[in-house]
Structures are given as C-alpha cells and as structure tokens.
C-alpha positions in Angstrom: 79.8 88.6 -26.1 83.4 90.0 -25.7 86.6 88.7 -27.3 88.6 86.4 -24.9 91.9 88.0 -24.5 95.1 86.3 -24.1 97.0 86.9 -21.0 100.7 84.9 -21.7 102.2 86.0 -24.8 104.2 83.5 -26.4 107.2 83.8 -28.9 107.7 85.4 -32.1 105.0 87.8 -31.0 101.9 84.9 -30.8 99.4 85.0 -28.1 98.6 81.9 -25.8 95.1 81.4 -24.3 95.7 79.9 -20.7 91.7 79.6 -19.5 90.6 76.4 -18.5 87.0 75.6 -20.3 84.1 73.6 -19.0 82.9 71.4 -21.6 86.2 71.7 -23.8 87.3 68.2 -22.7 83.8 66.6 -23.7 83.6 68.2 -26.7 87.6 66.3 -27.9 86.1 63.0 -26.1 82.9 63.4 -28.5 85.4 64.0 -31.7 87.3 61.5 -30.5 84.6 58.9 -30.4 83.1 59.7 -33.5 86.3 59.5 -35.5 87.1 56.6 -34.1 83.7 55.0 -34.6 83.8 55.9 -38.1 87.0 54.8 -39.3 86.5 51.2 -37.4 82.9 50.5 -38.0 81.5 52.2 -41.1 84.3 51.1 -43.6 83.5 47.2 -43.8 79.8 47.9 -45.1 78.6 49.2 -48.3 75.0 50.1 -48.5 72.5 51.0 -50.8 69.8 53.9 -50.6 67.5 55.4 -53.3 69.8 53.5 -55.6 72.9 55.0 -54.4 75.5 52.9 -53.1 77.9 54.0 -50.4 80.4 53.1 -47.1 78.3 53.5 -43.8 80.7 55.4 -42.4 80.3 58.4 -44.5 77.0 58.3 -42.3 78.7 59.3 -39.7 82.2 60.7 -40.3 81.1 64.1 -41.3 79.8 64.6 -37.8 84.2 64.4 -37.0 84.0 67.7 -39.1 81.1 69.3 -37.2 82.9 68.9 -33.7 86.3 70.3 -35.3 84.1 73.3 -36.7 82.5 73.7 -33.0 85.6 73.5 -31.2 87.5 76.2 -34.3 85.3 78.5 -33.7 84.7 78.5 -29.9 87.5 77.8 -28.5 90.4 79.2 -31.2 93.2 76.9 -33.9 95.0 76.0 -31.1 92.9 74.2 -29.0 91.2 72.3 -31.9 95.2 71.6 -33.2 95.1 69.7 -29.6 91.9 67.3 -30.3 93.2 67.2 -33.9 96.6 65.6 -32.5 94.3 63.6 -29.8 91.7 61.9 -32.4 95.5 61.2 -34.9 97.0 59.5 -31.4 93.5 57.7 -30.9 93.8 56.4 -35.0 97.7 55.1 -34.6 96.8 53.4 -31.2 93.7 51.6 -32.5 95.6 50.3 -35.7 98.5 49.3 -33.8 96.6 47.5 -31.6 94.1 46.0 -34.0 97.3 44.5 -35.6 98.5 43.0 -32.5 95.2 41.2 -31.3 94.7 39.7 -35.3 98.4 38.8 -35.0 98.9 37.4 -31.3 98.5 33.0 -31.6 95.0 31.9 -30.9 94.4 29.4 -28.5 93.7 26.5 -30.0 91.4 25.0 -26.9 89.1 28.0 -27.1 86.6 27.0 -30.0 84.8 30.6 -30.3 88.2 31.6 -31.3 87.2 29.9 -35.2 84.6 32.5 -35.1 86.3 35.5 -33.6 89.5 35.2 -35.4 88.4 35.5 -38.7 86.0 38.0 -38.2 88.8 40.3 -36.5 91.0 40.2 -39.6 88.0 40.8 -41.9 87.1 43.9 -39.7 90.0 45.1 -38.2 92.9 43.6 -41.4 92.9 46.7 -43.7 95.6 47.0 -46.0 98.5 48.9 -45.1 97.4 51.7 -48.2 93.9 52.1 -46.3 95.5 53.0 -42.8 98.0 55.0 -44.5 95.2 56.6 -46.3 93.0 57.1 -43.9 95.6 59.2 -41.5 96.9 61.3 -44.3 93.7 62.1 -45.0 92.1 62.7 -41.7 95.0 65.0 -40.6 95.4 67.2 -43.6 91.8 67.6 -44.0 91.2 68.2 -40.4 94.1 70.9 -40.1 92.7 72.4 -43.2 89.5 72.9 -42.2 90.2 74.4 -39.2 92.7 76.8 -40.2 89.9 77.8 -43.0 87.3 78.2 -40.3 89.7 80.8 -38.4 91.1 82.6 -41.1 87.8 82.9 -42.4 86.3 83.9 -39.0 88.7 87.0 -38.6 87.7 87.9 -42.1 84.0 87.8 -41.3 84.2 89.7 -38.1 82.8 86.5 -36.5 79.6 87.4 -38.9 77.7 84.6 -40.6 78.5 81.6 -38.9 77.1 79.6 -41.6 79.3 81.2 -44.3 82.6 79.3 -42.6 81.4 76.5 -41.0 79.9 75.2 -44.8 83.1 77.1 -46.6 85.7 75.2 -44.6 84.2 71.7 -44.7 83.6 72.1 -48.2 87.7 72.5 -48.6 88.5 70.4 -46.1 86.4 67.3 -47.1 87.8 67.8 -50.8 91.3 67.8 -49.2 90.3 64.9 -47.5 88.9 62.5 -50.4 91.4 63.3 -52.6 94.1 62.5 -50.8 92.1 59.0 -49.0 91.2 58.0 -52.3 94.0 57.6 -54.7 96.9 56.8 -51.8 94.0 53.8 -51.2 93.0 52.9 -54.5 95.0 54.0 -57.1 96.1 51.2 -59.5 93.3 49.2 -58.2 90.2 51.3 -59.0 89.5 52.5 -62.5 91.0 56.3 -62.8 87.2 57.3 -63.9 85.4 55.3 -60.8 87.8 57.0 -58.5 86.8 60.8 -59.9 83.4 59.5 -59.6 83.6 58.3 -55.9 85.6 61.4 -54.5 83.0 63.6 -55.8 80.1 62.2 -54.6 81.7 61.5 -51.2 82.5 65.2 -51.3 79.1 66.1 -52.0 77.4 64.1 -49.6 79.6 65.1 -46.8 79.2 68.8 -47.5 75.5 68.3 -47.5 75.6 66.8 -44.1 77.4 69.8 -42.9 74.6 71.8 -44.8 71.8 70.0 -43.1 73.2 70.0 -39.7 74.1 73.7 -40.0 70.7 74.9 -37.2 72.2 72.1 -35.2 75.6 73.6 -35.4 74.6 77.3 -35.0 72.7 75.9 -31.5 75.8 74.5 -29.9 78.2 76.9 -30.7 75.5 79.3 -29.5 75.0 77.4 -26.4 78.6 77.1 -25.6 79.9 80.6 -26.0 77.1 81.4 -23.9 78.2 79.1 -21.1 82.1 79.4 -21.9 82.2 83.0 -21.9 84.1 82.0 -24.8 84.2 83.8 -28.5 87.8 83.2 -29.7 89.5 85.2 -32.9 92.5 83.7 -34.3 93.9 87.5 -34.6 97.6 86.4 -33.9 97.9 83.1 -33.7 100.3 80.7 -35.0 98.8 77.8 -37.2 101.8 75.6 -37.4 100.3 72.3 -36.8 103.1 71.0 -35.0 102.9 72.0 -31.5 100.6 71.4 -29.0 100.5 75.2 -27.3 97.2 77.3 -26.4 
C-alpha cells in the first residue's frame, strides 16, 4: 500500500490532506459514542471482580483509546486532532446540559418527577473537580497519545503496528490518570490510595489495549485496504489547536 500524498500545502511548509474518506466519519461517531458512554455511565458504579474493585467505566473507556489509535494511524494527527476536538465538544455539551435539566424547576403535578429528579442529580450531579477532571484529562491524554502513535509511526517505517499502538496508550493512559486523579481527588483521598488507584487504572487500561491488539491490527488492516489510506505524519504540524487536515 502506497503513502497518501498531500496535494495543498499549507503554511510554514506543513502539508494538508484534502481526500474525503469513506468510513472516516463512522469511525469519530463510534469515539464519540464510546467516550461519551463512558464518562456518563460507567462512573456512578463500582464493581467488584476476582476481588478487585473498580469503576465500570474503565470497562469501557479504553476502547475511546483504541478508536483514537485506529483513526492516528490510518488517517494521519490531523484528522484524529478533529474527532479529538469533536468527542471534547460532545463532553462540554453533555455537562452543560446535564446541569441544566438537574437545575430547571420540576413540576410539581408530575409525580414520577420524585423519582427522576433525584436520580438525575445522583447520575448526572458530579462535582465541579470531576468534570474539570475528566476533560483535562481526556484531552491531554488523547492528544498525547496520538502524537506518540505518529511520531512513533514515522520512526518505525509504519513497521510493527503493535509496537505503537501499545507504546502510545501506555503514555497516554498514564498522562491521563495522573492528571484525572489528583485534580479529582486530591485532599479528599489518602496521598497513598491515590498512587494505588492511578496505577492499577493504568495497568488495566494498557492491558485492554494489549488484549484488543488482533482486534486492532484487523481494522486498521481492513480500512487501509478499503481507504486506500496509509498516512505518515512526515511534515505535519501537531499543534493541537486547529482544526486543519
């Protein structure tokens, strides 16, 4: 499979990539989804497993990492810089407007709203430190990932898939916990529970990513195939702030 080659060259001598992919968009609306999904529904439960304890939605949130490694290195930084921004957007608009519906007067005529109500502010009421937390987190560890992934892809001669997909979500998930963690928890949690938490958290996450890597390897496999799509991050710019090809 050949190199796509950039067509429009951009400023300060950066390349843009101006096709128009097939199963790009899905592939956001999947990270999308699953981001969401995890932030809003796995926090509020703990659960226990061969004696381990732990927040469903570490079930599920390294999956977010899978699709950003996916879209890194089929499609290039820049268009996973674009579903990074989208799944941040998708985080600010979900808290903003879980605040609004816990905080707009319930009718008091509507009986189910005794259930509803309370339930909402238990699910949807984090603190202001979690939802701070959790988009630090998310967008550091997300940017830092994918930049690892590229830089490590041009480095590899696009060799060992395995080698970057596992090497960037192991630094990108430790970017991640320890900046979720202590912006969360710190004064609360005991400095020693926290150290505790981040690495285990760590360490489950990079298994996932570990476990999942045939799955990985089939996808990105399947979709350069059907793409015609096998980007290297040769010159481009990894700013995270802008929103070009």
């Amino acid at each position: 499979m050949t190199e796509a080659v950039a067509e429009i060259p951009a400023t300060h001598g950066m390349v843009r990539n101006p096709r128009h992919y097939r199963y790009y968009d899905l592939v956001m609306a999947a990270f999308v989804t699953v981001l969401l999904c995890s932030n809003l529904i796995g926090p509020g439960k703990t659960c226990i497993l061969l004696g381990i304890t732990f927040g469903a939605g570490n079930l599920f949130f390294p999956i977010s990492y899978i699709f950003g490694d996916i879209l890194t290195e089929v499609y290039g930084y820049a268009r996973a810089r674009k579903v990074i921004w989208a799944g941040f957007g998708a985080m600010v608009f979900a808290t903003v407007m879980g605040l609004f519906v816990i905080h707009m007067p319930a009718d008091p005529d509507e009986p189910y709203n005794t259930v509803i109500q309370p339930a909402l502010e238990v699910v949807f009421g984090n603190t202001w430190r979690i939802v701070v937390a959790s988009m630090v987190a998310f967008w550091c560890g997300d940017f830092v990932n994918s930049y690892v992934l590229a830089r490590m892809k041009v480095w590899t001669k696009g060799r060992h898939l395995w080698t970057r997909t596992i090497g960037s979500t192991a630094v990108g998930q430790l970017v991640d916990s320890a900046l979720f963690y202590p912006i969360a928890f710190y004064g609360i949690w005991e400095p020693g529970t926290m150290m505790k938490v981040i690495a285990f958290n760590w360490a489950f996450k990079v298994s996932v990513e570990v476990v999942f890597t045939p799955v990985t390897y089939t996808i990105v496999n399947w979709l350069k195939r059907h793409e015609q799509e096998d980007y290297f991050d040769e010159r481009t710019n990894f700013t995270p702030f802008s929103l070009k090809d």
